[in-house]
Structures are given as C-alpha cells and as structure tokens.
N, CA, C and O atoms as CSV, one atom per row, in Angstrom:
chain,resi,resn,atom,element,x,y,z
A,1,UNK,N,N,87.762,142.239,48.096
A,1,UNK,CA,C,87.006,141.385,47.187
A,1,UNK,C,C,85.650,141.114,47.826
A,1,UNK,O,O,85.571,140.859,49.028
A,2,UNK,N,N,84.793,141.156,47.190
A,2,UNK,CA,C,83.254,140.580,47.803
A,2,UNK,C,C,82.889,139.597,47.542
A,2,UNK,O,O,83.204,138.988,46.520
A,3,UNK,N,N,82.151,139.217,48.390
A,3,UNK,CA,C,81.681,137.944,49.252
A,3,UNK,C,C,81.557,137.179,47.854
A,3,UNK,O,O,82.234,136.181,47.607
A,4,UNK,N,N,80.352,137.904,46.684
A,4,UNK,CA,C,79.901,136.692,45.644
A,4,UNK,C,C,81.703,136.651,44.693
A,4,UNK,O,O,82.130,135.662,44.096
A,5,UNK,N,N,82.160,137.493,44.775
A,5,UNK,CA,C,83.578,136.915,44.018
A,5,UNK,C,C,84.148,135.790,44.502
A,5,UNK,O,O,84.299,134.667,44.022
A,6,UNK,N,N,84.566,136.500,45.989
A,6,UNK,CA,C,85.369,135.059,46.868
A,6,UNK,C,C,84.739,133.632,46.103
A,6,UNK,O,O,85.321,132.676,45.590
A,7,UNK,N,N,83.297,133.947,46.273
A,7,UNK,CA,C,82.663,132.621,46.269
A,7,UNK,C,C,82.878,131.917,45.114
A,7,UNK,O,O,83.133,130.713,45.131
A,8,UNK,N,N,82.783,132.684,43.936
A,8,UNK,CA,C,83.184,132.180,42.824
A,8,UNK,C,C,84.441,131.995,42.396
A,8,UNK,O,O,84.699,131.379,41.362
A,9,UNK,N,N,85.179,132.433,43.042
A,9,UNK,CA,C,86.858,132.265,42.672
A,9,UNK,C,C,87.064,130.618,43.813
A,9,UNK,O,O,87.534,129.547,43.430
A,10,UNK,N,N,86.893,130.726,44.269
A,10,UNK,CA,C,86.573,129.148,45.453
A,10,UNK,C,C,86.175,128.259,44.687
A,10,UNK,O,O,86.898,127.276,44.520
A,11,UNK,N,N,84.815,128.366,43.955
A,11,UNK,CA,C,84.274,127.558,43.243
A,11,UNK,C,C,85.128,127.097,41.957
A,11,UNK,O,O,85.313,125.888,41.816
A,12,UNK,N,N,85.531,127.777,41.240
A,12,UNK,CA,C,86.552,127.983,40.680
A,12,UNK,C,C,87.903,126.810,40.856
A,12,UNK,O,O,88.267,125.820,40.223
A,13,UNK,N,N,88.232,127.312,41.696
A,13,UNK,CA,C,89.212,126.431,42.180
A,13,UNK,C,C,89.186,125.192,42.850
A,13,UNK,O,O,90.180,124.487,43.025
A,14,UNK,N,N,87.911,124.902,43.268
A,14,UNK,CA,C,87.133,123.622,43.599
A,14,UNK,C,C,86.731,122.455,42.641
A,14,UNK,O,O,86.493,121.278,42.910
A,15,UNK,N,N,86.720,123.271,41.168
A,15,UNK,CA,C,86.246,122.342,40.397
A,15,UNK,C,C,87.272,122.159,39.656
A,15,UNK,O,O,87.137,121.152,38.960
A,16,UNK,N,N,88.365,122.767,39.486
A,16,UNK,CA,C,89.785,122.932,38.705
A,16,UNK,C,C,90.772,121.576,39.566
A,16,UNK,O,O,91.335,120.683,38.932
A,17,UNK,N,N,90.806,121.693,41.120
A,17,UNK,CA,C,90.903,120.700,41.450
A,17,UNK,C,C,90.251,118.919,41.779
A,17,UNK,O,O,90.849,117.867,42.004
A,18,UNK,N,N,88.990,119.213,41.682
A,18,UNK,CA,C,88.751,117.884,41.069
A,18,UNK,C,C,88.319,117.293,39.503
A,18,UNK,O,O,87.764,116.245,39.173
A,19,UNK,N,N,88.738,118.236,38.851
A,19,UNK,CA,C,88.665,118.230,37.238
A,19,UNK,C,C,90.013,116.776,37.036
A,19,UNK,O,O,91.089,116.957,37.607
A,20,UNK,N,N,89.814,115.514,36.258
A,20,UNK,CA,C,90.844,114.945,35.861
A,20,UNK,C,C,91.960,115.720,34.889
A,20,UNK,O,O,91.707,116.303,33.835
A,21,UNK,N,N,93.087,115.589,35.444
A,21,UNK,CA,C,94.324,116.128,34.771
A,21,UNK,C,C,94.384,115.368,33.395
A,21,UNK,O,O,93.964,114.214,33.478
A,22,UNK,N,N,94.800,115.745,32.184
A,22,UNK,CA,C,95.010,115.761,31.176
A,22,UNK,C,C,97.256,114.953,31.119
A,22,UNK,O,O,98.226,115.665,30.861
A,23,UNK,N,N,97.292,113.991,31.327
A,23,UNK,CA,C,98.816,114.061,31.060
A,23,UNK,C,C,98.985,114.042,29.882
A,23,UNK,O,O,98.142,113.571,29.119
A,24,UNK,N,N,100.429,114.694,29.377
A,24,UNK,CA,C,100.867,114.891,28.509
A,24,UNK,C,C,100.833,113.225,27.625
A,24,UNK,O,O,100.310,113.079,26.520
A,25,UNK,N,N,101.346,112.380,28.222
A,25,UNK,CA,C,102.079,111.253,28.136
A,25,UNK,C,C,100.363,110.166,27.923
A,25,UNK,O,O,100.551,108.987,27.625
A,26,UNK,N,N,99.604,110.403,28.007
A,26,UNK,CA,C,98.861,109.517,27.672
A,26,UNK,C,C,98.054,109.775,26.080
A,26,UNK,O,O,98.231,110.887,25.583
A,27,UNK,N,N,97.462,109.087,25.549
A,27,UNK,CA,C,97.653,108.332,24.008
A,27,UNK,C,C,96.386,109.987,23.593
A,27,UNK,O,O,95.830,110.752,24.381
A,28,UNK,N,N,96.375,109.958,22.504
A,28,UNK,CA,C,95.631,111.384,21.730
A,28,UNK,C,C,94.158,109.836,21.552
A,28,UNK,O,O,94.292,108.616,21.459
A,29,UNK,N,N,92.728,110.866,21.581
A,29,UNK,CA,C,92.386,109.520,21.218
A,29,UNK,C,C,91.514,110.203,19.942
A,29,UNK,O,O,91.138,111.366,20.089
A,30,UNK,N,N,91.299,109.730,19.112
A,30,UNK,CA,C,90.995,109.743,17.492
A,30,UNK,C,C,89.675,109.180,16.915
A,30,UNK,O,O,89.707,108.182,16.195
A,31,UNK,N,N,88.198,109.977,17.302
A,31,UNK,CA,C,86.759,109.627,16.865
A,31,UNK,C,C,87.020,109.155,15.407
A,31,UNK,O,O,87.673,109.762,14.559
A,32,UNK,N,N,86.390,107.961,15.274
A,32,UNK,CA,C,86.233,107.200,13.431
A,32,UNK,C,C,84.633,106.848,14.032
A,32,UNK,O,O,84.170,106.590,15.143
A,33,UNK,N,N,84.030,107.003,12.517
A,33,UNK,CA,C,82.383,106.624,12.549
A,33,UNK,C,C,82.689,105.805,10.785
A,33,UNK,O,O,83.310,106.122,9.770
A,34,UNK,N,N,81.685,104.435,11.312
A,34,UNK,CA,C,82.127,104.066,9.604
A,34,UNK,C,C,80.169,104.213,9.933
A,34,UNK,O,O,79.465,104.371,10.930
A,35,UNK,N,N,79.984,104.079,8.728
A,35,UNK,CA,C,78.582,103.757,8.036
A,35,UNK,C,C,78.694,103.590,6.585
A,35,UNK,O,O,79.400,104.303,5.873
A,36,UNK,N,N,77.941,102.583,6.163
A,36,UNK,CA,C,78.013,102.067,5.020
A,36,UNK,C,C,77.850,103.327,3.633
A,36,UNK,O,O,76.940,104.130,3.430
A,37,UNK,N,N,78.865,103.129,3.016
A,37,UNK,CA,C,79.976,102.620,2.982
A,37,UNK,C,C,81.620,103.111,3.338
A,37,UNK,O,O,82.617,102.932,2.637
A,38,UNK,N,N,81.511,103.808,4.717
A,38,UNK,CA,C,82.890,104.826,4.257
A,38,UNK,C,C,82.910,104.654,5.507
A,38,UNK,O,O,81.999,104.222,6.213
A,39,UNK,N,N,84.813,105.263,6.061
A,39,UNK,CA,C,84.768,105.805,7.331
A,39,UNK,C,C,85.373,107.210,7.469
A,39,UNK,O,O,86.130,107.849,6.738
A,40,UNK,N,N,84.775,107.487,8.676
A,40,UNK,CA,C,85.168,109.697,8.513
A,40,UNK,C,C,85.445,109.442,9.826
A,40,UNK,O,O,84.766,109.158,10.813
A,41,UNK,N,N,86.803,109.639,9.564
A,41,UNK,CA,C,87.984,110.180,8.495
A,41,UNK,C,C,88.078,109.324,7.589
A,41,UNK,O,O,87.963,108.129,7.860
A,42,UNK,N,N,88.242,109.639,6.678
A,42,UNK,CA,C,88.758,108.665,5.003
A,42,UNK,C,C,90.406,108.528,5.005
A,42,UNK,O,O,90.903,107.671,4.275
A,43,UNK,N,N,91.242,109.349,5.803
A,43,UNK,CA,C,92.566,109.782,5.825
A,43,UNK,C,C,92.866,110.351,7.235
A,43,UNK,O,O,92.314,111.263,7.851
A,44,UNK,N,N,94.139,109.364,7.639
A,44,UNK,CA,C,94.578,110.050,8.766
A,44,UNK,C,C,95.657,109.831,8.885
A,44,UNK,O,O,96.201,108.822,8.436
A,45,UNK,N,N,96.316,110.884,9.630
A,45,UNK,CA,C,97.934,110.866,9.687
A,45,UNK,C,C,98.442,110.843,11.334
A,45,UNK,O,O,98.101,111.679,12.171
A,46,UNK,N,N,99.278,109.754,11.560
A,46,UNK,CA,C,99.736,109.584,13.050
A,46,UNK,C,C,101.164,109.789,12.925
A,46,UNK,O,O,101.734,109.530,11.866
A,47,UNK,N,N,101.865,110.301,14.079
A,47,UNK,CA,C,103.215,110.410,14.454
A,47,UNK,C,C,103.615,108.596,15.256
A,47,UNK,O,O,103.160,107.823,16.099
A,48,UNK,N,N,104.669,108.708,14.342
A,48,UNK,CA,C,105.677,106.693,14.776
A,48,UNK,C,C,106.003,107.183,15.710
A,48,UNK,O,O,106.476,108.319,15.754
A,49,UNK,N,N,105.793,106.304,16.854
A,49,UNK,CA,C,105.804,105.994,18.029
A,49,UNK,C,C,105.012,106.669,18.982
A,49,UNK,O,O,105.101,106.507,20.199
A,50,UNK,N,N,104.515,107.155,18.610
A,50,UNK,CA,C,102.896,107.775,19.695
A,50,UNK,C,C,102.189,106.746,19.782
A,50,UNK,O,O,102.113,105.913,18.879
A,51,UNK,N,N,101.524,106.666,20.987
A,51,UNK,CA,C,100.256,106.259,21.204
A,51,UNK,C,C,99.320,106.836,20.734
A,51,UNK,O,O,99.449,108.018,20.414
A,52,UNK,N,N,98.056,106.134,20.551
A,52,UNK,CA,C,96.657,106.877,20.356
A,52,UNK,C,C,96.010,105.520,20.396
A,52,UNK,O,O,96.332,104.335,20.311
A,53,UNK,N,N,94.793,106.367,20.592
A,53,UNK,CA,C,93.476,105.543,21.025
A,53,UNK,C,C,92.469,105.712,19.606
A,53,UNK,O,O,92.365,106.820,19.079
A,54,UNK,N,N,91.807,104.609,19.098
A,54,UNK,CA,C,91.638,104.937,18.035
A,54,UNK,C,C,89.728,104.849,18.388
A,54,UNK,O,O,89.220,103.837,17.907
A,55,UNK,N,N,89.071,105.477,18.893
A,55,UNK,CA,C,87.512,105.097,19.168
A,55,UNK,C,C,86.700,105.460,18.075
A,55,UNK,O,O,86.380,106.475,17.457
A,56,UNK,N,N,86.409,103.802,18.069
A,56,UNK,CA,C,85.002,103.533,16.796
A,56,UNK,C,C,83.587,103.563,17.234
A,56,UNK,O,O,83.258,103.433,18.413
A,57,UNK,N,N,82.789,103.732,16.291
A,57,UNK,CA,C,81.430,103.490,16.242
A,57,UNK,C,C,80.855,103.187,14.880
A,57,UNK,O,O,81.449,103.258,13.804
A,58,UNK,N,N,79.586,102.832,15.103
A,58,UNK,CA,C,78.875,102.561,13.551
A,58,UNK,C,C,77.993,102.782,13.746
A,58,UNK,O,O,77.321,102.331,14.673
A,59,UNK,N,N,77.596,103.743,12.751
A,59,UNK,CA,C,76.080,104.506,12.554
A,59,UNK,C,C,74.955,103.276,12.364
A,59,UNK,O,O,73.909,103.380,13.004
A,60,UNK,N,N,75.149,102.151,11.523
A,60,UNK,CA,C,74.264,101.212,10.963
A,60,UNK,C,C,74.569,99.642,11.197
A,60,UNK,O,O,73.702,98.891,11.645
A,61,UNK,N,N,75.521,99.323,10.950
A,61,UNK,CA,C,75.373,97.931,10.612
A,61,UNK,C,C,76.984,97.640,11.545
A,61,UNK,O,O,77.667,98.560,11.995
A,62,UNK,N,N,77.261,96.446,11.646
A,62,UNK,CA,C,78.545,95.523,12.013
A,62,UNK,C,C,79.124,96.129,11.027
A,62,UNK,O,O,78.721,96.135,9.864
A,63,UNK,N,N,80.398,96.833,11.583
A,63,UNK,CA,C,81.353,96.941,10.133
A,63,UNK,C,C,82.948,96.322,11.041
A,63,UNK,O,O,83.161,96.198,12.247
A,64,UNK,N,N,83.568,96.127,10.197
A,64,UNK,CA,C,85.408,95.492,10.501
A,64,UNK,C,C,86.344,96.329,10.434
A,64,UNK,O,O,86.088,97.158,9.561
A,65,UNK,N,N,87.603,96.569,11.090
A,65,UNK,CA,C,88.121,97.593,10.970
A,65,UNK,C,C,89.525,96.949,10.845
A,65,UNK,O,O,90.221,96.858,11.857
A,66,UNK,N,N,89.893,96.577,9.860
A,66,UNK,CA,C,91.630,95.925,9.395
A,66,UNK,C,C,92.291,96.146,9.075
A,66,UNK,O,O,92.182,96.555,7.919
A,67,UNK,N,N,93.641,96.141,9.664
A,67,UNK,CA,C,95.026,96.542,9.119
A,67,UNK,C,C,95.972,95.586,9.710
A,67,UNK,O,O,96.145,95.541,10.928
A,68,UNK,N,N,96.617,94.787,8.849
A,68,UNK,CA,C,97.433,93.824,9.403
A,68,UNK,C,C,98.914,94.014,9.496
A,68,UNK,O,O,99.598,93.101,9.958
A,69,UNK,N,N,99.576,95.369,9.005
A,69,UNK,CA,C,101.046,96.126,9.301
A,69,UNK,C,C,100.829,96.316,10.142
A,69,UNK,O,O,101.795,96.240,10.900
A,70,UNK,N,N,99.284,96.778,10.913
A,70,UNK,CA,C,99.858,97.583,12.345
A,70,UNK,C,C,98.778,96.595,12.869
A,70,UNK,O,O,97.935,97.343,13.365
A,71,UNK,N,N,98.487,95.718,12.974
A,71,UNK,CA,C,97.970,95.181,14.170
A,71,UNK,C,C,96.741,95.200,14.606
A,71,UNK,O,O,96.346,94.855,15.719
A,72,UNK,N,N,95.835,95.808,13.284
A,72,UNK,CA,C,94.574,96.181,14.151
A,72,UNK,C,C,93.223,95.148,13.031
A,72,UNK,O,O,93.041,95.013,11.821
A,73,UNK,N,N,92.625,94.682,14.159
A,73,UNK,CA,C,91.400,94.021,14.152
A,73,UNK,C,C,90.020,93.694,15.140
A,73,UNK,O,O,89.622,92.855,15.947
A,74,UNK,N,N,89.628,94.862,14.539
A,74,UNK,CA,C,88.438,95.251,15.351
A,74,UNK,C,C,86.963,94.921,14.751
A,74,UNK,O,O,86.829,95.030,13.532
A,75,UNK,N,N,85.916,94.548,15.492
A,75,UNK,CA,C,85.047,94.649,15.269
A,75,UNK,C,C,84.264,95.778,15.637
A,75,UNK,O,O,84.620,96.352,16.667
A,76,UNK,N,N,83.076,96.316,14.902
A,76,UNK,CA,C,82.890,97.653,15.023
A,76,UNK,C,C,80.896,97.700,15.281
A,76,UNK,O,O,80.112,97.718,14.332
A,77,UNK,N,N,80.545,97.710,16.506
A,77,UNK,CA,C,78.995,97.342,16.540
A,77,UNK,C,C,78.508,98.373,16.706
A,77,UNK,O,O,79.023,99.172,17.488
A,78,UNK,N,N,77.251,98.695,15.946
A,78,UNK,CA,C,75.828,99.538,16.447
A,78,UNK,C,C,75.647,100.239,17.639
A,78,UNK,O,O,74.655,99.624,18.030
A,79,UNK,N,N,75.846,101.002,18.444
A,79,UNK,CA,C,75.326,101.408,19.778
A,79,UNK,C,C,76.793,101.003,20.776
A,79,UNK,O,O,77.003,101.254,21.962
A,80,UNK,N,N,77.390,100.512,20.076
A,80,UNK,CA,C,78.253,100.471,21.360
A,80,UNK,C,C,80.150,101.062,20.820
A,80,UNK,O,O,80.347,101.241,19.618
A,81,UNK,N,N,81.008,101.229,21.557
A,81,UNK,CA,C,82.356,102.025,21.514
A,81,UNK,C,C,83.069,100.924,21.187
A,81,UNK,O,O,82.575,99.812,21.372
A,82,UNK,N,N,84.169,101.057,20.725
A,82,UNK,CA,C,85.281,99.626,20.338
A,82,UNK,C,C,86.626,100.894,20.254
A,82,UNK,O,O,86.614,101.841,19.468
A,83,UNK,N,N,87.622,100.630,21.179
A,83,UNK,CA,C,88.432,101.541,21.540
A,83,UNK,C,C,89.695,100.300,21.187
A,83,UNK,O,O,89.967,99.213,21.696
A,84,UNK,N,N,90.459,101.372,19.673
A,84,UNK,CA,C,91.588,100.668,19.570
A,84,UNK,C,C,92.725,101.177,19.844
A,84,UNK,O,O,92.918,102.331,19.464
A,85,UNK,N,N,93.879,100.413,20.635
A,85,UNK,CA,C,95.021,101.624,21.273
A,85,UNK,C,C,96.222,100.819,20.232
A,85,UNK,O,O,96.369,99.605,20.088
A,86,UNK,N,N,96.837,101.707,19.718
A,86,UNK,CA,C,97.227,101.735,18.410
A,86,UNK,C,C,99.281,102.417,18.930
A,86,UNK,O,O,99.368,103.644,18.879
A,87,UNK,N,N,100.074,101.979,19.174
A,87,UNK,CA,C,101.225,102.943,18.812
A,87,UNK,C,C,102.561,102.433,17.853
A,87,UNK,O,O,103.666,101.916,18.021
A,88,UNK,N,N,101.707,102.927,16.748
A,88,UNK,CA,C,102.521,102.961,15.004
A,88,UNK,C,C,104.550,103.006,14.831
A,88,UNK,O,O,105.168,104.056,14.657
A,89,UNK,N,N,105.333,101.358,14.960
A,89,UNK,CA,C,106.360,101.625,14.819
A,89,UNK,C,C,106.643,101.566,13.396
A,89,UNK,O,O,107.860,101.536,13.208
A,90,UNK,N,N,106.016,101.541,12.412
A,90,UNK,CA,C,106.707,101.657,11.395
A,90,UNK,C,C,106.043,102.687,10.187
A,90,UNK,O,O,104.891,102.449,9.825
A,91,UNK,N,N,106.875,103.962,9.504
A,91,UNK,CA,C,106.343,104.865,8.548
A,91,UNK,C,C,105.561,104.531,7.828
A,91,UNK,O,O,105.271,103.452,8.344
A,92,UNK,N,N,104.927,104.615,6.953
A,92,UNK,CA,C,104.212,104.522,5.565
A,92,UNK,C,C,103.233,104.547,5.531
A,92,UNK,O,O,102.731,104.978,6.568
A,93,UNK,N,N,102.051,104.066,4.201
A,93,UNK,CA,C,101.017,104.164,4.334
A,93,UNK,C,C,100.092,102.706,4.207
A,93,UNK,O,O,100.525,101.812,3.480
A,94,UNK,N,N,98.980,102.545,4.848
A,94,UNK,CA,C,98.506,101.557,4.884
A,94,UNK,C,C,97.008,101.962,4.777
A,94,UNK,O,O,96.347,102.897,5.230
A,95,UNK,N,N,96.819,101.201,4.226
A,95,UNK,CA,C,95.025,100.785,4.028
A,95,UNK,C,C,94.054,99.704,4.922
A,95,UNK,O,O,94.082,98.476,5.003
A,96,UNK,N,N,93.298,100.594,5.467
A,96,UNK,CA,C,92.385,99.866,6.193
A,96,UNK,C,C,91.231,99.573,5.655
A,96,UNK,O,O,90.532,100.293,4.941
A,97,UNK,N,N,91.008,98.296,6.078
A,97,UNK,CA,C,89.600,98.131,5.136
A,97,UNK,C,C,88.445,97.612,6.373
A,97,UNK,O,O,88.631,97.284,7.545
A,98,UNK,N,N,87.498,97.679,5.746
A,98,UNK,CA,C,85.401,96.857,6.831
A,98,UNK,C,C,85.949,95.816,6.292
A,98,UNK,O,O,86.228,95.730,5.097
A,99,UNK,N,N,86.175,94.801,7.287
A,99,UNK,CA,C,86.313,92.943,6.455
A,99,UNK,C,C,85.038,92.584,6.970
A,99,UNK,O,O,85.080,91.400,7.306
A,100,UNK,N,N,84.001,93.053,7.164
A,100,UNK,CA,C,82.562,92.627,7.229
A,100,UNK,C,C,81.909,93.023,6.478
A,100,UNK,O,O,81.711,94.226,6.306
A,101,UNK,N,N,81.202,91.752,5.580
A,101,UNK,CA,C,80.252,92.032,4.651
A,101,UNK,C,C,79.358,93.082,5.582
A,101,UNK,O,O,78.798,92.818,6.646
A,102,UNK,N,N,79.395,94.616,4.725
A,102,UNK,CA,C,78.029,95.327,5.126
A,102,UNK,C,C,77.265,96.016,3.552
A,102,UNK,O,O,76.874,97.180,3.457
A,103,UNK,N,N,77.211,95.252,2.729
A,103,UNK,CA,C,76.549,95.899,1.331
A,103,UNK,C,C,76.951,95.638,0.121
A,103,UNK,O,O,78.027,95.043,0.200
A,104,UNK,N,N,76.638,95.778,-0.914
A,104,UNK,CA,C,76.773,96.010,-2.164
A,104,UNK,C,C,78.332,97.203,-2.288
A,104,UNK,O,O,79.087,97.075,-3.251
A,105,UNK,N,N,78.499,97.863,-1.621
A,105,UNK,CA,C,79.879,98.859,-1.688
A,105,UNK,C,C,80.574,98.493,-0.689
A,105,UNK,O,O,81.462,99.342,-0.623
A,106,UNK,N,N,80.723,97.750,0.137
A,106,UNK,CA,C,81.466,96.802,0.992
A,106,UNK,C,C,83.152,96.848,0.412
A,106,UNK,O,O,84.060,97.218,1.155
A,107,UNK,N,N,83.351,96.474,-0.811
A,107,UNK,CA,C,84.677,96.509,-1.285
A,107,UNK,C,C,85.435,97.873,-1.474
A,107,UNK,O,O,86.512,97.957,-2.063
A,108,UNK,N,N,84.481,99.372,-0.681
A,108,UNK,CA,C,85.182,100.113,-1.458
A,108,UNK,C,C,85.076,101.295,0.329
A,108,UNK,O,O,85.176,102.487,0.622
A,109,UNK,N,N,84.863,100.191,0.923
A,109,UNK,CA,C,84.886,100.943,2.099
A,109,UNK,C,C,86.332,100.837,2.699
A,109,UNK,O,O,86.618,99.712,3.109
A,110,UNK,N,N,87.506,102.020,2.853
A,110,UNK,CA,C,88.904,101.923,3.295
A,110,UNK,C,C,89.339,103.170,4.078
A,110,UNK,O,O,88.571,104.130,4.138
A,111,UNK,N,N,90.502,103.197,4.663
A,111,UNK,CA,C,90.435,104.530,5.378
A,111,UNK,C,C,91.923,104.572,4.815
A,111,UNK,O,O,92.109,103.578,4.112
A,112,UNK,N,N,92.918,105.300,4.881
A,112,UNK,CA,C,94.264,105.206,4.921
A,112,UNK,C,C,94.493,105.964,5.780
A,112,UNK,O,O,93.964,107.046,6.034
A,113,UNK,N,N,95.967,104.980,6.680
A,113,UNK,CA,C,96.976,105.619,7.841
A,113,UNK,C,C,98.195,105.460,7.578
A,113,UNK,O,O,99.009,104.541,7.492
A,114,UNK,N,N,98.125,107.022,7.420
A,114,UNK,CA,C,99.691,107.422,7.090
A,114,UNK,C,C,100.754,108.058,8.740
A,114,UNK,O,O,100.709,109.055,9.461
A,115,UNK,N,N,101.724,106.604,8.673
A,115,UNK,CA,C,102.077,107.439,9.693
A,115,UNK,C,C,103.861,107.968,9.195
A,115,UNK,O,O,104.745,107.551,8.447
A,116,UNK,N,N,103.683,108.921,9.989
A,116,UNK,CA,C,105.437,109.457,9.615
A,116,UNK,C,C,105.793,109.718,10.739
A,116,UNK,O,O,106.936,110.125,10.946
C-alpha cells in the first residue's frame, strides 16, 4: 500500500473514531417549521412508545404548539430551537394546534399526529 493511501485510510479511521455514535435507542428527532399560517409537516405519523424529539422553529412570528392527549406545550420563537421530547403512549389521532394569536388564519393553523 502507499504512503498517500496508508495516510488516508488512517485518516479515515481517525475521524470514524471520533465521529459521535448514533445509538439505536435514542429518540428519532423530527424538523417542524410553522410560519403563518401552517406547520410542515401538516401530518405526521409516530410509532406508540418511541421516543422522538420533536425540533421546532418559526420562520416569522411567536407561534404555540398544543396538544393536550399527549402532553405537549410549547412555545415556538423566531431565531431560536424549542426541542420537544415526545414518547406517544396512546394510538390515535390528534390535532395540534398555534394557541398563539399569529394572524387573521390563526384558527386554521393545525398539524395532525397520528400515532399507531
């Protein structure tokens, strides 16, 4: 093998070992962006009893992020991350809604989580 291989197969394996491991066992985590008036995803589907991490942002304004079957009440700010860790014991579907006034379409901003 030559010298620039070695070197790169080293390197290789240098950065593979200080790369953070991935465990199986820790939560899936799940990008949501709301901006007035919607959030994307509009629809999402989780497996009962998983963990997941649910990380928000907002393109524009304060928006709310509510669901009171599963527990979640978040506030959702401008420029900054709001990380919700979420693990769904019960099936069905639920509707999340912005409980912060952000507009005139404010009432029609919802996401649904369907978990099975």
């Amino acid at each position: 093998m030559s010298t620039s291989m070695r070197t790169a197969v080293l390197a290789a394996l240098a950065l593979a070992a200080v790369a953070p491991a991935v465990r199986a066992d820790e939560p899936k985590v799940i990008e949501i962006e709301a901006k007035r008036f919607q959030f994307t995803p509009s629809e999402l589907t989780l497996a009962k009893d998983q963990p997941v991490i649910l990380r928000l942002h907002s393109q524009d304004v304060v928006h709310g992020f509510y669901q009171k079957e599963l527990g979640i009440d978040a506030s959702i700010e401008p420029g900054r991350t709001t990380d919700v860790q979420l693990t769904p014991h019960q099936a069905g579907k639920f509707v999340t809604i912005c409980d912060h006034f952000c507009g005139a379409g404010h009432g029609n901003m919802k996401m649904t989580i369907t978990v099975q």
